[in-house]
Backbone bond lengths (Angstrom), bond angles and torsions (degrees), N, CA, C in turn:
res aa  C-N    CA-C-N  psi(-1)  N-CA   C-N-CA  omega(-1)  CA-C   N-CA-C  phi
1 X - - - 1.468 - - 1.525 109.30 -
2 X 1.409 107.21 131.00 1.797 107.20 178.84 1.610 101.67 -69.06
3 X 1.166 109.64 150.74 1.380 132.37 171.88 1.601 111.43 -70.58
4 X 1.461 118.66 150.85 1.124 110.21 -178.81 1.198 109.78 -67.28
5 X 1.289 135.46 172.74 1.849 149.96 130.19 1.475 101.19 -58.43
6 X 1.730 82.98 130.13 1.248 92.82 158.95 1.887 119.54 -91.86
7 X 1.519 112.49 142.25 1.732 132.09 -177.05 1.500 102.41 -93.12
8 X 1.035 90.87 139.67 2.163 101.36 148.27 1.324 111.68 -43.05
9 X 1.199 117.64 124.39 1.344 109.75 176.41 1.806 117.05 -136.56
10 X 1.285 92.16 28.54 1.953 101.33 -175.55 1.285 127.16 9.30
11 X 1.255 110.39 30.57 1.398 117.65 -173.47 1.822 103.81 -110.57
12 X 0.916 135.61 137.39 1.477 127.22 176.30 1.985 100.03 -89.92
13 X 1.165 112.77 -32.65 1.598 118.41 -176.94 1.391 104.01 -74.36
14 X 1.438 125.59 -44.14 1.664 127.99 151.09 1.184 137.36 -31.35
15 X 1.384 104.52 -67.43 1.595 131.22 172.87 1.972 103.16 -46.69
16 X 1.554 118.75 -30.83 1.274 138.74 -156.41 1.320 106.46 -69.15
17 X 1.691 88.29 -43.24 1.855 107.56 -151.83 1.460 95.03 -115.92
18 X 1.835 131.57 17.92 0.936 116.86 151.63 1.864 107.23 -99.38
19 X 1.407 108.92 -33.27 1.173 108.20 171.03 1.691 119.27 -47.38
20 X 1.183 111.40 -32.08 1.534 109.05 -149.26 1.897 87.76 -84.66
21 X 1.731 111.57 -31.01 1.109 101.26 169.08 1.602 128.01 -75.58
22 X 1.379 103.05 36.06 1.625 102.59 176.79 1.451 86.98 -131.70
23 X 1.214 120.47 -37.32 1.436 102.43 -178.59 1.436 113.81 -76.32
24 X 1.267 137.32 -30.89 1.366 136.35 156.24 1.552 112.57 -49.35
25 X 1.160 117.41 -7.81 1.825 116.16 -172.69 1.910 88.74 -121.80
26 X 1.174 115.83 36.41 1.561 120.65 -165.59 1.449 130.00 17.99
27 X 1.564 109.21 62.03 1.320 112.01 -179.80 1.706 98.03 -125.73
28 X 1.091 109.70 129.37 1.643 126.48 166.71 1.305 128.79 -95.73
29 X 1.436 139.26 150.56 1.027 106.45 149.00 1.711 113.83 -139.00
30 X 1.448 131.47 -174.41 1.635 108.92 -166.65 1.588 84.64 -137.28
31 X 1.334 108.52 162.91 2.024 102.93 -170.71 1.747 80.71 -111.95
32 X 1.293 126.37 133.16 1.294 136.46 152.58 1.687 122.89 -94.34
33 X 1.023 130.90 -16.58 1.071 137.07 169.84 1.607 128.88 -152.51
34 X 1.207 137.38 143.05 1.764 123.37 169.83 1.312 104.57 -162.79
35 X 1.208 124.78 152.02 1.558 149.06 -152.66 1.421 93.45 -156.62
36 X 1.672 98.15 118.09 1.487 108.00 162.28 1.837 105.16 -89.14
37 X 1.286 113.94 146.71 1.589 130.86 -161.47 1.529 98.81 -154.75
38 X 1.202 119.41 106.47 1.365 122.56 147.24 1.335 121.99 57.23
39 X 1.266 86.10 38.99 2.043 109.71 -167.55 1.476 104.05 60.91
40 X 1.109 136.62 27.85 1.651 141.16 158.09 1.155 117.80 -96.27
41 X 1.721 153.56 162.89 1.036 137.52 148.76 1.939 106.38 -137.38
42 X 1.781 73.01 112.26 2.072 77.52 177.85 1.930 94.62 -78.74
43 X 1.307 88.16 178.87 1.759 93.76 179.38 1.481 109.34 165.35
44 X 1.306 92.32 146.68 1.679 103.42 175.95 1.209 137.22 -97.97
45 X 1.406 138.53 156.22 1.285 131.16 -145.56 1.444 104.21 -146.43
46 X 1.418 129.30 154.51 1.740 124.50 143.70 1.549 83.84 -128.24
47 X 1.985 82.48 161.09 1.633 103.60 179.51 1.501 75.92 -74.25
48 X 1.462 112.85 175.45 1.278 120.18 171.73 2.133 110.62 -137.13
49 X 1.657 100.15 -25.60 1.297 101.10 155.63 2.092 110.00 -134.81
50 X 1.198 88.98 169.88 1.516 102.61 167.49 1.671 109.78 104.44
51 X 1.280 118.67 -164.27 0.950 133.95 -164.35 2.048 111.44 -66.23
52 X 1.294 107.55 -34.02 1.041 132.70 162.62 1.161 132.71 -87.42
53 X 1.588 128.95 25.66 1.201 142.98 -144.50 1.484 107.23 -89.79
54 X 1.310 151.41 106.93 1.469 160.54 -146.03 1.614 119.44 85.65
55 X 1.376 109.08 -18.02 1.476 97.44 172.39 1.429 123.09 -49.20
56 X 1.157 110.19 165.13 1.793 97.66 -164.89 1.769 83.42 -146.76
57 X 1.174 127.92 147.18 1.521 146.54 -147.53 1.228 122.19 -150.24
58 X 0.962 141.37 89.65 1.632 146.91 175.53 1.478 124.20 -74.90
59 X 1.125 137.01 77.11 1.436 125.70 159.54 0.932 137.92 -83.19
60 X 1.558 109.71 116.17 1.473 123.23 -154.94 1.480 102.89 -95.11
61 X 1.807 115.14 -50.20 1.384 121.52 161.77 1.243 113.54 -50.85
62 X 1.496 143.50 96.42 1.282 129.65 -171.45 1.416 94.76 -90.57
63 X 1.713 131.31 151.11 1.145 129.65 -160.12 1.459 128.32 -98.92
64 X 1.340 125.14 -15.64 0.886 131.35 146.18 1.817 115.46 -148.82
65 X 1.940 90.75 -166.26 1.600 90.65 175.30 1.445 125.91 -84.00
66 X 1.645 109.24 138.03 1.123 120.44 -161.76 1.642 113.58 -55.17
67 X 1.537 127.47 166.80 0.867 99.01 166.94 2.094 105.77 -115.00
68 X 1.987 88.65 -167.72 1.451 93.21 -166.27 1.930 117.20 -56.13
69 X 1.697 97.02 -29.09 1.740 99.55 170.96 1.211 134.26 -45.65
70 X 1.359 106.49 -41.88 1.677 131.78 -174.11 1.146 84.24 -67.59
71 X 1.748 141.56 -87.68 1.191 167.55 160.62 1.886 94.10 14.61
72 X 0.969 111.90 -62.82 1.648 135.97 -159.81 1.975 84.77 -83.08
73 X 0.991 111.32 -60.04 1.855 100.85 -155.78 1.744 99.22 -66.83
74 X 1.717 113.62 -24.97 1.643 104.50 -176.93 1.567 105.63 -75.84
75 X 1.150 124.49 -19.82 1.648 132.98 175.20 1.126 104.83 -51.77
76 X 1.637 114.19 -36.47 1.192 114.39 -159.28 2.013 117.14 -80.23
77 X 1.214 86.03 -13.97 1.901 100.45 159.86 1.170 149.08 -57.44
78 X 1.692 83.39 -43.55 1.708 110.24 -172.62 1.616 111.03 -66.68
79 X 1.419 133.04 -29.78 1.561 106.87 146.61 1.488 136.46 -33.73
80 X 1.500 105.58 -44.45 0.712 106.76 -152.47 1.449 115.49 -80.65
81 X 1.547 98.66 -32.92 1.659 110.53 165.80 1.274 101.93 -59.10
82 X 1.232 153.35 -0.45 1.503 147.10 -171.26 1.356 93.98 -121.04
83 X 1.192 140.43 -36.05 1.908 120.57 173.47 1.403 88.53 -68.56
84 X 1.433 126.03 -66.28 1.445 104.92 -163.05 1.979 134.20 -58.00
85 X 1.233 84.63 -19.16 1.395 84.50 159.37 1.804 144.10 -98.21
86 X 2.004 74.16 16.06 1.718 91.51 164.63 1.808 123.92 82.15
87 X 1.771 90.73 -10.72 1.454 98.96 168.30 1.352 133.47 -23.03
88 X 1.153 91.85 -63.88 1.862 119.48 -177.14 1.395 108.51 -57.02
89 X 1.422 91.28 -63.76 2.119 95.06 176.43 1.335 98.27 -52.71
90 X 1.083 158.51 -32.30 1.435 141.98 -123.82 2.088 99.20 -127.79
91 X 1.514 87.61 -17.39 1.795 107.42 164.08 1.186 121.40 -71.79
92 X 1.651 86.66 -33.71 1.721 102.61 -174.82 1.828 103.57 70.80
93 X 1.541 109.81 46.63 1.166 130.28 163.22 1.551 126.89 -107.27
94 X 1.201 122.47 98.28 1.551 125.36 -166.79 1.992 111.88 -75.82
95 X 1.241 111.79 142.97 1.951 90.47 -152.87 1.794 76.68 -117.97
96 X 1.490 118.96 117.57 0.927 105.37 172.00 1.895 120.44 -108.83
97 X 1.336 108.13 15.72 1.380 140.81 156.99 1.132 118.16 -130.61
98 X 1.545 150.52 148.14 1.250 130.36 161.23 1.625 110.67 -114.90
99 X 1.232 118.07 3.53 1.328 140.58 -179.24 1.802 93.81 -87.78
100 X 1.338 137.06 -17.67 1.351 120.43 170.29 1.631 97.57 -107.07
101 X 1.287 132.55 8.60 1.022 136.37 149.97 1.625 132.23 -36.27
102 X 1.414 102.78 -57.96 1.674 127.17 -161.79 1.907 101.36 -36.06
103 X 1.629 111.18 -47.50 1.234 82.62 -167.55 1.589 93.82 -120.25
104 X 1.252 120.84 73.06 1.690 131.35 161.06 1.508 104.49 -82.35
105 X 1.458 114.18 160.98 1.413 116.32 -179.51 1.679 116.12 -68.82
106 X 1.335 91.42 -22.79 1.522 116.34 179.68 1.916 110.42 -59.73
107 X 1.321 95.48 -65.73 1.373 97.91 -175.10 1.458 113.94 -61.62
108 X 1.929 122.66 -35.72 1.230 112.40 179.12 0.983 130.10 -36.95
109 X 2.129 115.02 -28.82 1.528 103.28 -154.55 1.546 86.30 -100.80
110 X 1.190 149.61 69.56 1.561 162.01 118.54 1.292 112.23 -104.70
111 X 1.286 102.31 127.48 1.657 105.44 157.54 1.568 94.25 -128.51
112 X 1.600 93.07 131.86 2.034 96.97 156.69 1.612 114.14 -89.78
113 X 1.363 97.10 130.23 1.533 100.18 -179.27 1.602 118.07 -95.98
114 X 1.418 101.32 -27.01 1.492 120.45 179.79 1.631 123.58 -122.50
115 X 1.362 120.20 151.00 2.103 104.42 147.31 1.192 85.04 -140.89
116 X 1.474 95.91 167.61 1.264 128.24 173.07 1.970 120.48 -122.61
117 X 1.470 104.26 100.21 1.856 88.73 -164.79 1.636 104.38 -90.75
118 X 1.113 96.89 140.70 1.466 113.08 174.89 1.511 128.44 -124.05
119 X 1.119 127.29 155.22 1.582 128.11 -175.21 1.795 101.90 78.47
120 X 1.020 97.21 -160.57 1.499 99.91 -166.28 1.589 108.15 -141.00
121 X 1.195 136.25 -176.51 1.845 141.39 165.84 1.401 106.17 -5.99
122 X 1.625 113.26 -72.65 1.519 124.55 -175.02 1.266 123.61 -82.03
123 X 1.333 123.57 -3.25 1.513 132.74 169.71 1.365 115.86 -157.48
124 X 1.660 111.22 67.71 1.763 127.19 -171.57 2.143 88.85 -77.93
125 X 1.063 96.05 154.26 1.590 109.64 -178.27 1.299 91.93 -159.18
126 X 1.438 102.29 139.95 1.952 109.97 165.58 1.762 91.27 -124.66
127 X 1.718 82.24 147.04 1.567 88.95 158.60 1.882 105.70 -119.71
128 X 1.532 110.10 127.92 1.179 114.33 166.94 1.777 127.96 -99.45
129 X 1.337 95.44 124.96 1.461 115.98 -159.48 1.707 100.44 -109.51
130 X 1.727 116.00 134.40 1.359 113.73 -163.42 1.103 120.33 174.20
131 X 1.639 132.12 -171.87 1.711 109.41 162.32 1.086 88.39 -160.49
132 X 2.029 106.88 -179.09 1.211 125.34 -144.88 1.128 101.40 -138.85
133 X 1.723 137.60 123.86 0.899 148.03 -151.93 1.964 90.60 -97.19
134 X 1.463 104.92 125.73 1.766 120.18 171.64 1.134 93.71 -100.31
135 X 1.578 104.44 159.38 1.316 141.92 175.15 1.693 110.13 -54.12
136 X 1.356 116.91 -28.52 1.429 114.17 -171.21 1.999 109.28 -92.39
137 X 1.563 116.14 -0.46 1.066 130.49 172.83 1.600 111.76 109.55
138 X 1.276 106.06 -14.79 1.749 94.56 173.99 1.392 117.01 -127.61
139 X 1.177 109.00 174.51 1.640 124.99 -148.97 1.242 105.69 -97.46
140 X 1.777 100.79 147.60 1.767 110.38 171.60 1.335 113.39 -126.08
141 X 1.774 108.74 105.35 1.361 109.54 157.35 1.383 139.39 7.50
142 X 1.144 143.74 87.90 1.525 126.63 169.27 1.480 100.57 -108.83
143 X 1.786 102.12 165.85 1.475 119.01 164.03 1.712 99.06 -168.81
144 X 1.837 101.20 109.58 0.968 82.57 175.01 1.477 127.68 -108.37
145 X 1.777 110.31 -155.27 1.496 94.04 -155.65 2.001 98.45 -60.16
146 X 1.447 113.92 -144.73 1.401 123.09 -165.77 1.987 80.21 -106.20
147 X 1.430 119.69 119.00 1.277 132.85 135.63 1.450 142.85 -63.79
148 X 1.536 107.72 110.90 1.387 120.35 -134.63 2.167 69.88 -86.43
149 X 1.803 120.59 141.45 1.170 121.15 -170.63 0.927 90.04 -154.69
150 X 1.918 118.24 67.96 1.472 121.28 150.88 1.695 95.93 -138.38
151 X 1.340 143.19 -149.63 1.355 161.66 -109.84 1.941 89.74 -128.88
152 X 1.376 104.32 -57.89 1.846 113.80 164.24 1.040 130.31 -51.18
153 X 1.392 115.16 -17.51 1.273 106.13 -161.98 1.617 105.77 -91.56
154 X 1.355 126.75 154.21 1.398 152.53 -179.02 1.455 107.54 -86.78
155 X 1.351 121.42 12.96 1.098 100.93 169.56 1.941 127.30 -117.03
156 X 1.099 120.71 61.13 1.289 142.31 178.32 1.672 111.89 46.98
157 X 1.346 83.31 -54.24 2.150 92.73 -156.90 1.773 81.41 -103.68
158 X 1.168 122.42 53.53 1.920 113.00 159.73 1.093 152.46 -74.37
159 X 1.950 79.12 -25.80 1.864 84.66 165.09 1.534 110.59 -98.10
160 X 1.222 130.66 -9.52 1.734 137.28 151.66 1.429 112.02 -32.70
161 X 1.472 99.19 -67.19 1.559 116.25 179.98 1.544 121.54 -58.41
162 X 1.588 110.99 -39.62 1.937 115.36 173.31 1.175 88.09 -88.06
163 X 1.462 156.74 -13.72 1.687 128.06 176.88 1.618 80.41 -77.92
164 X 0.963 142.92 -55.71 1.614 156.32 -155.93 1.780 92.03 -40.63
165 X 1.186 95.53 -82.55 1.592 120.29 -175.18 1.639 109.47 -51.65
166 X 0.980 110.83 -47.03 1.889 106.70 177.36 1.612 98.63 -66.22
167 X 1.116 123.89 -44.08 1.563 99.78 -179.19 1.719 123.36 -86.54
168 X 1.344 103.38 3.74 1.612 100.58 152.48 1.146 112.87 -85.12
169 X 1.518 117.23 -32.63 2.088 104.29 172.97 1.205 102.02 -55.45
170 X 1.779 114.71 -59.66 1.271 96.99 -156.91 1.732 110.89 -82.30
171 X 1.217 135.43 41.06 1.633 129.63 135.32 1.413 98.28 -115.45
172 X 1.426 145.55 21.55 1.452 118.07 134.15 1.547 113.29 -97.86
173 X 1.129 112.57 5.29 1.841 104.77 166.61 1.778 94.33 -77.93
174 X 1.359 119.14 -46.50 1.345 122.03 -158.04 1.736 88.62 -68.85
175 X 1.017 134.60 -39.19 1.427 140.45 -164.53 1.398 92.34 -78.08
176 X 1.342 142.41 -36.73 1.464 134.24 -153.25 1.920 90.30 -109.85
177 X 1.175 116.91 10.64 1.263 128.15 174.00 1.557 115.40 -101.04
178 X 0.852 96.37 -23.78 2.238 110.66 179.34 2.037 103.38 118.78
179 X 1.481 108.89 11.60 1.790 103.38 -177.53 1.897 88.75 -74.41
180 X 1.275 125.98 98.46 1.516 116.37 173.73 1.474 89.78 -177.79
181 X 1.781 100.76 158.08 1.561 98.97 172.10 1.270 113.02 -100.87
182 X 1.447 121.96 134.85 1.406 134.35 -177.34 1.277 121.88 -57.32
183 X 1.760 121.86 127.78 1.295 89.65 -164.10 1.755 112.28 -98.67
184 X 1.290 105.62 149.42 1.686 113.58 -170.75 1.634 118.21 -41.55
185 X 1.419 97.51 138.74 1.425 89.39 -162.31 1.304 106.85 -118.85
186 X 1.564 151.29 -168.20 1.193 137.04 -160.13 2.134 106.57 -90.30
187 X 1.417 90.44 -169.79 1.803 86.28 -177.22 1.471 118.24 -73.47
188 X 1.361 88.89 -23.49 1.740 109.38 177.75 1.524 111.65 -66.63
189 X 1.562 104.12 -26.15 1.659 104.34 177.04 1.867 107.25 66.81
190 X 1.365 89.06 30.32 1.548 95.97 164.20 1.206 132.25 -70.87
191 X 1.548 154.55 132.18 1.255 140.84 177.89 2.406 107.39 -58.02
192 X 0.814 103.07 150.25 2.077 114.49 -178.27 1.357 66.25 -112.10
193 X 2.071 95.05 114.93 1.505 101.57 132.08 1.024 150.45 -36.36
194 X 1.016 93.33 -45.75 1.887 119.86 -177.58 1.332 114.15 -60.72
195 X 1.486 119.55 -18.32 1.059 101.99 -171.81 1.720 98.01 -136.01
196 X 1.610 106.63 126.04 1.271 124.35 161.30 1.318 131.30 -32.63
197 X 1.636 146.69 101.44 0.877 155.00 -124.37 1.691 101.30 -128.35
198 X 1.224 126.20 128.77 1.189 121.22 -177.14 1.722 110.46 -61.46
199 X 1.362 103.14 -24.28 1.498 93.06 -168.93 1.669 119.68 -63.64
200 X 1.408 97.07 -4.47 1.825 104.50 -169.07 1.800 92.56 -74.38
201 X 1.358 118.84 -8.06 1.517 100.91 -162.30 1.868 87.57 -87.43
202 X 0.849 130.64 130.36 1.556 147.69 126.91 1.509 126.92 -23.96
203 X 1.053 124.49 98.78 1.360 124.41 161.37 1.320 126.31 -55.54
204 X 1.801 129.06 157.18 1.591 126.79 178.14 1.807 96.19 83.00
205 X 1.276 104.83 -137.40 1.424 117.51 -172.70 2.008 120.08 -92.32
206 X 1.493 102.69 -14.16 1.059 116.17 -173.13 1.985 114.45 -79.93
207 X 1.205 110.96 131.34 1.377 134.44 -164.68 1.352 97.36 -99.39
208 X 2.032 129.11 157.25 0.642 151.71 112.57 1.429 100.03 1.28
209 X 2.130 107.13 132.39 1.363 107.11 149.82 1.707 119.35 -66.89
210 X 1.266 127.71 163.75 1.733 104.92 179.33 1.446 88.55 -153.29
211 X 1.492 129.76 148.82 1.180 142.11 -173.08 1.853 96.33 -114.00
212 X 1.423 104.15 91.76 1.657 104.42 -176.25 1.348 98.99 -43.42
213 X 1.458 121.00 -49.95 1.800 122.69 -149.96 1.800 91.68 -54.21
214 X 1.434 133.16 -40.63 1.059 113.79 -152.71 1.756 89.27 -136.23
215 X 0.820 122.31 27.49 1.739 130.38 148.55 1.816 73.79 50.36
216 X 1.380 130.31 63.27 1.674 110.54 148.68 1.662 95.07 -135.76
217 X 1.326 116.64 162.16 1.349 122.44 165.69 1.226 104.74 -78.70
């Protein structure tokens, strides 16, 4: 018997208890990359267990609108892009929490829009991707180097930053699960090509079809 499709299901407690039924059917998965866009979030993936175990997955169509959690856990960066870019030192502000940081005038003018995780268990690294609001009203690009976010790393606030970073994976697993709002569709209640539909994801061990040549499902 085919397995159901998985639906949108805007629920984050939903999205929870469909995931958990893939990991009980031994399927994993790990977030390697995500970019918030226009209240969307495309992002990349490898299976990490099951039958499909190393495939690696790009969704560029992200499937619906994000919700307010995601919204709230990437906020939770934007310090951090501001110690690393030396702000603070350069205020001549000493941070002796960076968790009462989050809403200084300092940190507002960062937003992270993106990371990128790299290395693996014994050598996790994020790269944070974003910009910085100038005095004349517009913004400057950052990306910085790869942040080493285990026990080695030199960078002070690391386990701030990987509690930071694990709870943006884990609301884009919940997001790549159906936790998102669907976006409105015509009167006809037609499926938009254009836009990637949670139901293509497969429950158990089974993956997304994916066209390597052009990284889309």
């Amino acid at each position: 018997m085919a397995k159901s499709k998985k639906k949108p299901v805007s629920s984050a407690q939903a999205a929870r208890e469909i995931m958990d039924i893939d990991i009980a059917d031994g399927v994993s998965i790990g977030i390697q990359a995500v970019e918030i866009k226009d209240d969307f979030c495309p992002y990349s993936y490898e299976v990490l267990t099951g039958t499909h175990a190393g495939f690696e997955h790009s969704i560029k169509k992200a499937p619906g609108i994000i919700m307010e959690s995601l919204k709230e856990s990437f906020a939770k960066l934007n310090v951090h892009l501001a110690v690393v870019d030396d702000v603070f030192k350069h205020a001549g502000i000493e941070i002796e929490d960076i968790d009462s940081m989050h809403n200084s005038e300092i940190a507002q003018l960062y937003t992270v829009t993106g990371i990128k995780l790299k290395g693996g268990d014994e050598n996790a690294a994020v790269i944070l991707i974003g910009n910085k609001y100038l005095s004349g009203g517009s913004r400057m690009k950052l990306e910085t180097p790869k942040i080493a976010i285990d026990e080695l790393s030199s960078y002070k606030w690391y386990n701030e930053l990987k509690a930071a970073v694990d709870t943006v994976c884990d609301e884009v697993k919940l997001y790549h699960y159906g936790n998102f709002t669907p976006v409105m569709e015509d009167m006809d209640d037609k499926p938009d090509p254009a836009q990637l539909s949670i139901t293509d994801m497969q429950t158990g061990d089974e993956t997304p079809v994916v066209d390597f040549n052009t990284g889309k499902v």
